[in-house]
C-alpha positions in Angstrom: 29.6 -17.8 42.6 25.8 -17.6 43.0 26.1 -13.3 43.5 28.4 -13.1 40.7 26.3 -15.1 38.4 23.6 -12.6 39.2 25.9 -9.5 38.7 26.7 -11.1 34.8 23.1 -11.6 34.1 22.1 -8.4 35.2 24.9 -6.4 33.6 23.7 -9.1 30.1 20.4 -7.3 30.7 21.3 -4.4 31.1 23.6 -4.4 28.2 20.8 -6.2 25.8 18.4 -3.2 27.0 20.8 -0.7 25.6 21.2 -2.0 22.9 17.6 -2.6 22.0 17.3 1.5 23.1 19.8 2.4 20.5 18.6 0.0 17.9 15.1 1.9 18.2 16.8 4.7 18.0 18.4 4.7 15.1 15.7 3.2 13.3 13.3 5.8 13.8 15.8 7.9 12.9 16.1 6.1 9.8 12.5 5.7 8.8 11.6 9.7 9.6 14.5 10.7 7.4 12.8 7.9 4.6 9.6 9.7 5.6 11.2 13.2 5.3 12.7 12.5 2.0 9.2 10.7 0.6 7.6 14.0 1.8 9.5 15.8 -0.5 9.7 13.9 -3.2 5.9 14.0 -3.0 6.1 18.0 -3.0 7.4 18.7 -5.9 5.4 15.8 -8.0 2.2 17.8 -6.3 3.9 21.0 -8.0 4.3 20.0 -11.6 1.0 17.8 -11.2 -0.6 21.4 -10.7 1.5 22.9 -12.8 0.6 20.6 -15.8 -3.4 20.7 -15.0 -3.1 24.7 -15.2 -1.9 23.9 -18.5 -4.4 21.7 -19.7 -7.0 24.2 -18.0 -5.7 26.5 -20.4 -5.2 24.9 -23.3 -9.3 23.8 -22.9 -10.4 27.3 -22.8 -12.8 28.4 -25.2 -10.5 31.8 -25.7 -7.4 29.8 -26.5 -9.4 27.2 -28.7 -10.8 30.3 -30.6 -7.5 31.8 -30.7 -6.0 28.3 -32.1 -9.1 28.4 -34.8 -8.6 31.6 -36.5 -5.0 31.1 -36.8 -5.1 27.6 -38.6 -8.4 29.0 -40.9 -10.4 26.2 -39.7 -13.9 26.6 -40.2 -15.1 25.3 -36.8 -17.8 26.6 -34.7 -17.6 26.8 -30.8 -20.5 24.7 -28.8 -23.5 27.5 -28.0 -25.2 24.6 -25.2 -23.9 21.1 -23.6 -26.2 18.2 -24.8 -26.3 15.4 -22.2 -27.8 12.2 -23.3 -29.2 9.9 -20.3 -28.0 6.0 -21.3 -30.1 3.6 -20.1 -28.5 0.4 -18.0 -29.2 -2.7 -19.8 -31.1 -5.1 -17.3 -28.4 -7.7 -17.5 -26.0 -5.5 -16.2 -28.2 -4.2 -13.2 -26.9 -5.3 -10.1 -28.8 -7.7 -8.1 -29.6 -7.0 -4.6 -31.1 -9.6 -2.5 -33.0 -9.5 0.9 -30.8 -9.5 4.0 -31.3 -13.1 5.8 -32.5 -12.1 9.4 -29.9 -14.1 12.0 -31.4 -15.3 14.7 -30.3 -14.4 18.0 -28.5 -17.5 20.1 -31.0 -18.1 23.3 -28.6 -19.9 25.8 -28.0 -18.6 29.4 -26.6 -15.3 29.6 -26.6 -14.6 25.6 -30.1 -15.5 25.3 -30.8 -12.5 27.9 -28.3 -10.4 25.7 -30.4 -11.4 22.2 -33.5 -10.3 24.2 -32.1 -7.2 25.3 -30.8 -5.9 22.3 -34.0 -6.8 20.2 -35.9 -4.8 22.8 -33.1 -1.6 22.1 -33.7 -2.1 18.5 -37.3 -1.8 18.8 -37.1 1.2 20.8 -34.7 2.8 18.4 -37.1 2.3 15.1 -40.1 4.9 15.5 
């Protein structure tokens, strides 16, 4: 009884390891075909995204916005220079930044030899 007992358990095992193998399986087979499909999706919203920023490159040209001008008879001039205007940050809205708070290193047995160490590296490092 004791040897067959062993048999069933290991043919259990065996069995549950298969199963596990093909359950992997055909979950990654399932989540790169999710992937794959993603992918594409992704492609061709990439294509009309550039597709539709040409077209708003274009219709921002100075060409097509004269072209646009002198067919409606509007009597608009084209920019000659760009203006920039520098806006000051109101102080209330200026971020504060406060000092860093120096920790200090914790000195017992073998940490306090590490604190000391690295202080001594950091010095070094700092010309």
């Amino acid at each position: 009884m004791k040897g067959s007992g062993r048999v069933f358990l290991s043919v259990l095992m065996l069995t549950m390891l298969m199963v596990g193998y093909v359950h992997f399986q055909v979950s990654s087979f399932v989540v790169s075909y999710d992937i794959y499909a993603l992918n594409e999706e992704f492609e061709s919203k990439d294509k009309i995204h550039k597709q539709l920023k040409f077209e708003v490159n274009q219709l921002k040209a100075p060409n097509y916005l004269k072209q646009q001008m002198d067919e409606k008879d509007l009597s608009l001039t084209l920019p000659k220079a760009i203006k920039t205007i520098e806006v000051p940050i109101p102080e209330t809205y200026a971020p504060v930044i406060e000092p860093q708070k120096e920790i200090p290193p914790f000195n017992s047995g073998i940490f306090g030899f590490l604190g000391q160490w690295v202080k001594v590296a950091q010095a070094k490092t700092n010309h």
